[in-house]
Backbone as JSON Lines, residues from 0, in Angstrom:
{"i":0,"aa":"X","n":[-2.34,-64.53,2.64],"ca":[-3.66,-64.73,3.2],"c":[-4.59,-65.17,2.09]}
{"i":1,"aa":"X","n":[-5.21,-66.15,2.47],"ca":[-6.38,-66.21,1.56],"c":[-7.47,-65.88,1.95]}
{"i":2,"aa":"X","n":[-8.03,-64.35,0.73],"ca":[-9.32,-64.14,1.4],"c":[-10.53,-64.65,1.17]}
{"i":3,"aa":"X","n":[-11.19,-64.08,2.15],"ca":[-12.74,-65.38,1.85],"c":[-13.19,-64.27,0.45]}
{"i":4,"aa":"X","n":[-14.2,-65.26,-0.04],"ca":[-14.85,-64.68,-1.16],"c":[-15.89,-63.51,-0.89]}
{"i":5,"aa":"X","n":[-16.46,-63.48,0.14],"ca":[-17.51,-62.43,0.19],"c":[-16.25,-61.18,0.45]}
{"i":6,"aa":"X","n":[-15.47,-61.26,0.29],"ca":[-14.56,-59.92,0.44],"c":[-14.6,-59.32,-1.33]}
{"i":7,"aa":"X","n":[-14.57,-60.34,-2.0],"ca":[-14.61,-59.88,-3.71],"c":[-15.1,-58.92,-3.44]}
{"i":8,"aa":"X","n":[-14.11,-57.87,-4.67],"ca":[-14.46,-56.23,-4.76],"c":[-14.9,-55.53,-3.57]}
{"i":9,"aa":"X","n":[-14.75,-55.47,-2.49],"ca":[-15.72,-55.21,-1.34],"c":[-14.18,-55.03,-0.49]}
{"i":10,"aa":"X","n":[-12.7,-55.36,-0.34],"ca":[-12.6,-55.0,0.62],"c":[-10.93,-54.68,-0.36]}
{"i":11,"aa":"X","n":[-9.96,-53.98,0.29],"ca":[-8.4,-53.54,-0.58],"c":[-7.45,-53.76,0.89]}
{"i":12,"aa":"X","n":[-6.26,-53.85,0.44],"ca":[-5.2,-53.6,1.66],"c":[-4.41,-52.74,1.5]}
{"i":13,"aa":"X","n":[-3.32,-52.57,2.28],"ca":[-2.75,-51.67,2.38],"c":[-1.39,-52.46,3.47]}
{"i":14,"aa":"X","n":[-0.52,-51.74,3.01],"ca":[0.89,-52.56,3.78],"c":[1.81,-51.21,4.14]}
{"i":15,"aa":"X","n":[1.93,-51.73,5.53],"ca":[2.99,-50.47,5.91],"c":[4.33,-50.86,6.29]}
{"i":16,"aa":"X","n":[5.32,-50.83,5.89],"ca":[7.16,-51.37,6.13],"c":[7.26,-50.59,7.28]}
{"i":17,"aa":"X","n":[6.8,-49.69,7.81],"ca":[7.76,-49.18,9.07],"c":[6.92,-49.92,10.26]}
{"i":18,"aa":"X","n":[5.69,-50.06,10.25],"ca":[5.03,-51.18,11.31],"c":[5.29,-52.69,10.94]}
{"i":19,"aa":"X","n":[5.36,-52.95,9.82],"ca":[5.52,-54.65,9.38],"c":[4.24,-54.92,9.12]}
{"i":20,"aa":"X","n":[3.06,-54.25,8.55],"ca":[1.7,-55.07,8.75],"c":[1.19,-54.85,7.67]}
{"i":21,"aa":"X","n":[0.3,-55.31,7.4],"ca":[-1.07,-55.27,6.01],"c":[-1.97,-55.35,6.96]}
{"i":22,"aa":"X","n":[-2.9,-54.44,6.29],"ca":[-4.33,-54.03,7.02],"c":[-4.72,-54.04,5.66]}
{"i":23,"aa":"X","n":[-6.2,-54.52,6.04],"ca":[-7.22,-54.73,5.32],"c":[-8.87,-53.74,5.35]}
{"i":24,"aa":"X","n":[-8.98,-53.54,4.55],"ca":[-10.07,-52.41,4.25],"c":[-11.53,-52.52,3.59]}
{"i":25,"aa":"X","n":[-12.58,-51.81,4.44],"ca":[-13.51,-52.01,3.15],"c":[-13.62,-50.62,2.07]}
{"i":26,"aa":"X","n":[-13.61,-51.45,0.76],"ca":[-13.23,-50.45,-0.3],"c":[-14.66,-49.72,-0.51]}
{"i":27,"aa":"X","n":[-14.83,-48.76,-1.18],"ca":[-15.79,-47.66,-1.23],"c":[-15.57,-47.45,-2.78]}
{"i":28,"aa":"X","n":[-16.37,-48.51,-4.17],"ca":[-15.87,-48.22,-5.54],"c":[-16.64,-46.64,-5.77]}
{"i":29,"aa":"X","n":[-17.14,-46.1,-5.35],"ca":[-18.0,-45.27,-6.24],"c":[-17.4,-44.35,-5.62]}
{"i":30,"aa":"X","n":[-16.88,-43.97,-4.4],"ca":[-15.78,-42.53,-4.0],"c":[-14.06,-43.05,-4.31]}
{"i":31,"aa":"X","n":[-13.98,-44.17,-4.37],"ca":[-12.58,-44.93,-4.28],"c":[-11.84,-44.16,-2.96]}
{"i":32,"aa":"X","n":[-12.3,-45.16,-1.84],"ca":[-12.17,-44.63,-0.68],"c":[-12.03,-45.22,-0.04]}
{"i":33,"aa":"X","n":[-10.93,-45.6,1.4],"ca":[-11.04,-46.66,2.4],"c":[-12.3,-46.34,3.06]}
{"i":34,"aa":"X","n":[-12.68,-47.74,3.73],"ca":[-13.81,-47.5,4.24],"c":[-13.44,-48.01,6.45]}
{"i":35,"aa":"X","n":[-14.05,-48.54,6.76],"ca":[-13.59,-49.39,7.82],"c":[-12.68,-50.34,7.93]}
{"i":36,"aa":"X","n":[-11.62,-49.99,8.71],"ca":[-10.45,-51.01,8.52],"c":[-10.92,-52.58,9.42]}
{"i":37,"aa":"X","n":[-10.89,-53.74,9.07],"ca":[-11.43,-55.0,9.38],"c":[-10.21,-56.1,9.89]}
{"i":38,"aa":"X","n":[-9.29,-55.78,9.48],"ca":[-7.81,-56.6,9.68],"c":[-6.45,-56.02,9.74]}
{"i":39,"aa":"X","n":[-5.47,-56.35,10.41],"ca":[-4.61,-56.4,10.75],"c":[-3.45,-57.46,10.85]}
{"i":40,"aa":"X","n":[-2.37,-58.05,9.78],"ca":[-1.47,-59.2,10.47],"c":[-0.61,-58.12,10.3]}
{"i":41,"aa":"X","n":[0.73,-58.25,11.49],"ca":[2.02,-57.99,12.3],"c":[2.84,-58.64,11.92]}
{"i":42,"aa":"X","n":[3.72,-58.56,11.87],"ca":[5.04,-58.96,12.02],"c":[6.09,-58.59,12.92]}
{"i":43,"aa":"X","n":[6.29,-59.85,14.24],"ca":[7.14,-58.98,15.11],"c":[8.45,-60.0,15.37]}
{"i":44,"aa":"X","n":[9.33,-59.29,16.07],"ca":[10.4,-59.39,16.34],"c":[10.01,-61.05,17.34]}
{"i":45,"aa":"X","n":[10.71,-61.21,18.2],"ca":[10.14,-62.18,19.4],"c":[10.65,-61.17,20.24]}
{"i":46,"aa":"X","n":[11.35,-60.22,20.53],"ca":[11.58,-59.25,21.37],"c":[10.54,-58.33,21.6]}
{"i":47,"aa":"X","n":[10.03,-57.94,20.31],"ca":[8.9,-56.95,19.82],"c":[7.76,-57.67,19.88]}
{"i":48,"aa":"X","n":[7.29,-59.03,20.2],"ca":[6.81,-59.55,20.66],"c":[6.61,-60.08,22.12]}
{"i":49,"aa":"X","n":[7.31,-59.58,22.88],"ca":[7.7,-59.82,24.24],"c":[7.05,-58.92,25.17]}
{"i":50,"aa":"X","n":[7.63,-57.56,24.36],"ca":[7.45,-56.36,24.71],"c":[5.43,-55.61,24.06]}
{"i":51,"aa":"X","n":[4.89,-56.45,24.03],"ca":[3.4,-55.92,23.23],"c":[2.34,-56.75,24.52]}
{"i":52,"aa":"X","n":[1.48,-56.17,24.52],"ca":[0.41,-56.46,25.17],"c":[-0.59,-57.59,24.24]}
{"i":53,"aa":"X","n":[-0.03,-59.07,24.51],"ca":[-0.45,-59.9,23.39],"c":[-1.97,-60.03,23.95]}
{"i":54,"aa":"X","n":[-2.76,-59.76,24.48],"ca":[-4.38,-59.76,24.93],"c":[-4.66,-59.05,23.75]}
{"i":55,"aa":"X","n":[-3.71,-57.84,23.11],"ca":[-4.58,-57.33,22.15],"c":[-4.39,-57.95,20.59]}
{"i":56,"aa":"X","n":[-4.2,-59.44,20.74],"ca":[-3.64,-59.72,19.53],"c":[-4.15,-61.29,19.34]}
{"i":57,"aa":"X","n":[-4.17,-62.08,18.08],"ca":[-4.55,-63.22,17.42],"c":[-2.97,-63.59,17.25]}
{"i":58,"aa":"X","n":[-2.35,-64.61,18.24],"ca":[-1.04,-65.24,17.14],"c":[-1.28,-66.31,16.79]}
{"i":59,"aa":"X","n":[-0.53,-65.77,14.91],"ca":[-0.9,-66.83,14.34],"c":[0.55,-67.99,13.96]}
{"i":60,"aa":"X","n":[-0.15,-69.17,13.74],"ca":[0.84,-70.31,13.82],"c":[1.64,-70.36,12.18]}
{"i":61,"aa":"X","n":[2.11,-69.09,12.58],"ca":[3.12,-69.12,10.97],"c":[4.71,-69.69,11.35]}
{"i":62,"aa":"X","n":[5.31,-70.66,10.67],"ca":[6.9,-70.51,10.67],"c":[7.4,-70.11,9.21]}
{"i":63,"aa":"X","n":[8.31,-69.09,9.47],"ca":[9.2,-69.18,8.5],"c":[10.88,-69.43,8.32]}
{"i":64,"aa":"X","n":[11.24,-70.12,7.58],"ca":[12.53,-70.86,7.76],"c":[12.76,-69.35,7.8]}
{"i":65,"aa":"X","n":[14.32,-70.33,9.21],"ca":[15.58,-68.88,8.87],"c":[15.19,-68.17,10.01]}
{"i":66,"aa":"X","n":[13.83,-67.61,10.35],"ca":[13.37,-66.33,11.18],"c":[12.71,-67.04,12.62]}
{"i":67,"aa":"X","n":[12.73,-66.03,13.41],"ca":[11.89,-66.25,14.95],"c":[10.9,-65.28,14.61]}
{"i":68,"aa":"X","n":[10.43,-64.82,13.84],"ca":[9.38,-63.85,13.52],"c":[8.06,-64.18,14.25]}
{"i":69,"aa":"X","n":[7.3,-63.51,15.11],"ca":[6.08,-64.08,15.27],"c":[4.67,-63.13,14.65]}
{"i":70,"aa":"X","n":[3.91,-63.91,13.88],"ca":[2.72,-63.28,13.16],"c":[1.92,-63.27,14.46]}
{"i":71,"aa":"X","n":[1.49,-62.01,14.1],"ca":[-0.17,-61.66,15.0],"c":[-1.28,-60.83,14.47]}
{"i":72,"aa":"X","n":[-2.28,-61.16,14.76],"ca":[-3.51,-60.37,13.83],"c":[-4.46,-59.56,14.83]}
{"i":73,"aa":"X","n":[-5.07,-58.56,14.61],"ca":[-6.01,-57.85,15.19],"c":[-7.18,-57.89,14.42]}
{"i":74,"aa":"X","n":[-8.35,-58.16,14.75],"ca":[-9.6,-57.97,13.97],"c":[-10.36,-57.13,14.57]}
{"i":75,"aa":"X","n":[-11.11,-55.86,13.66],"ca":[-11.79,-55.18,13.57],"c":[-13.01,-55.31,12.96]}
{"i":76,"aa":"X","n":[-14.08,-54.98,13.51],"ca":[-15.88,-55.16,13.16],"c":[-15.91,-53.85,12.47]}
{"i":77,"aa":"X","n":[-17.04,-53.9,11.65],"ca":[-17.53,-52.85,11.16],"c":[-19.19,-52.82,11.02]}
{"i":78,"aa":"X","n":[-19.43,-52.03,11.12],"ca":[-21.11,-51.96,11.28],"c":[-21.9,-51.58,9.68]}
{"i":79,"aa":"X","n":[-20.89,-51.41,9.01],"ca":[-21.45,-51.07,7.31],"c":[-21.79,-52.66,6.91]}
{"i":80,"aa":"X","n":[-20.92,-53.51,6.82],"ca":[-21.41,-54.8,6.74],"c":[-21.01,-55.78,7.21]}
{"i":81,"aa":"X","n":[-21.97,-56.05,7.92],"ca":[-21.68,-57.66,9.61],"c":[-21.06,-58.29,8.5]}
{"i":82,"aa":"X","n":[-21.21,-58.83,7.48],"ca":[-21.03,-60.01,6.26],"c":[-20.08,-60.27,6.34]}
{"i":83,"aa":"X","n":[-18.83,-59.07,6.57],"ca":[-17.74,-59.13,5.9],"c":[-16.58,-59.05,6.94]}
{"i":84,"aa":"X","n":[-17.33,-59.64,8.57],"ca":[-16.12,-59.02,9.44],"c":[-15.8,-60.38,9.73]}
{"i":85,"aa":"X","n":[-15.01,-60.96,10.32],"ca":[-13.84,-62.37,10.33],"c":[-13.97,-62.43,11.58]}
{"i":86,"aa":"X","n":[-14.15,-63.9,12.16],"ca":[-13.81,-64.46,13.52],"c":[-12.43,-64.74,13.64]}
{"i":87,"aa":"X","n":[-11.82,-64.72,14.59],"ca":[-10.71,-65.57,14.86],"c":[-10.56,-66.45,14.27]}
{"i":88,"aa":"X","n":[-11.63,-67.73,14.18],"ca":[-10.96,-68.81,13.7],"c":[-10.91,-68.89,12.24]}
{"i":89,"aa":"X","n":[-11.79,-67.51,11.58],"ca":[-11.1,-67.65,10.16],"c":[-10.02,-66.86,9.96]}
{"i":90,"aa":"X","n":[-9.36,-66.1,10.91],"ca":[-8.36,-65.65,10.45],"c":[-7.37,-66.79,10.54]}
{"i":91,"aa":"X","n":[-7.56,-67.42,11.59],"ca":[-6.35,-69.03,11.53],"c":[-6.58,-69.65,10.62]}
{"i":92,"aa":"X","n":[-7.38,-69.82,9.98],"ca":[-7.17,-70.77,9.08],"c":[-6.6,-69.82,7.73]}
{"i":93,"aa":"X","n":[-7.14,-69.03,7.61],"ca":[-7.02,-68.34,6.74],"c":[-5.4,-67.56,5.97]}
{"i":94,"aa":"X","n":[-4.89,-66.96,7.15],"ca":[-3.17,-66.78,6.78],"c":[-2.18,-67.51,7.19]}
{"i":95,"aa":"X","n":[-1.3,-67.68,6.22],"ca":[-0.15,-68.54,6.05],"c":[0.7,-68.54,5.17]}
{"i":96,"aa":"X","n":[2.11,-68.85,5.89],"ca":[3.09,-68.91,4.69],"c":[3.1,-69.29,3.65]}
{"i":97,"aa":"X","n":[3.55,-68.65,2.52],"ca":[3.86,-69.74,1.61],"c":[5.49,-69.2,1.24]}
């Protein structure tokens, strides 16, 4: 993912292997603390994708050789700072393979 710049110092992730996802956070330097979680990309099966209620989801137009994997993102608002919360269409543009 490339993040936008107003995220500098302001936001951390976090990756979990038993869901497949990175979530994204706003960081808290002065308690060193998650703050409001703002993002979400998935990694699913196309089965595990079949089986999900995709209304609650952003898929994104990732291929990766080799895999049927399909990426999907959830975005979360936060009310600490409007600045820093992502539309849809920057999350499309925004993650991608490399």
């Amino acid at each position: 993912m490339c993040l936008p710049d107003r995220w500098n110092g302001k936001v951390t992730a976090r990756s979990d292997a038993e869901m497949r996802s990175l979530s994204f956070y706003l960081w808290n330097s002065q308690t060193s603390s998650l703050g409001d979680k703002l993002l979400t990309i998935y990694r699913f099966t196309e089965q595990q994708w079949n089986e999900e209620n995709q209304e609650d989801y952003i898929r994104l137009d990732i291929q990766v050789q080799k895999s049927k994997a399909v990426f999907a993102a959830q975005i979360f608002k936060t009310n600490a700072d409007d600045s820093l919360n992502l539309s849809a269409e920057e999350v499309k543009n925004s993650v991608f393979a490399i």
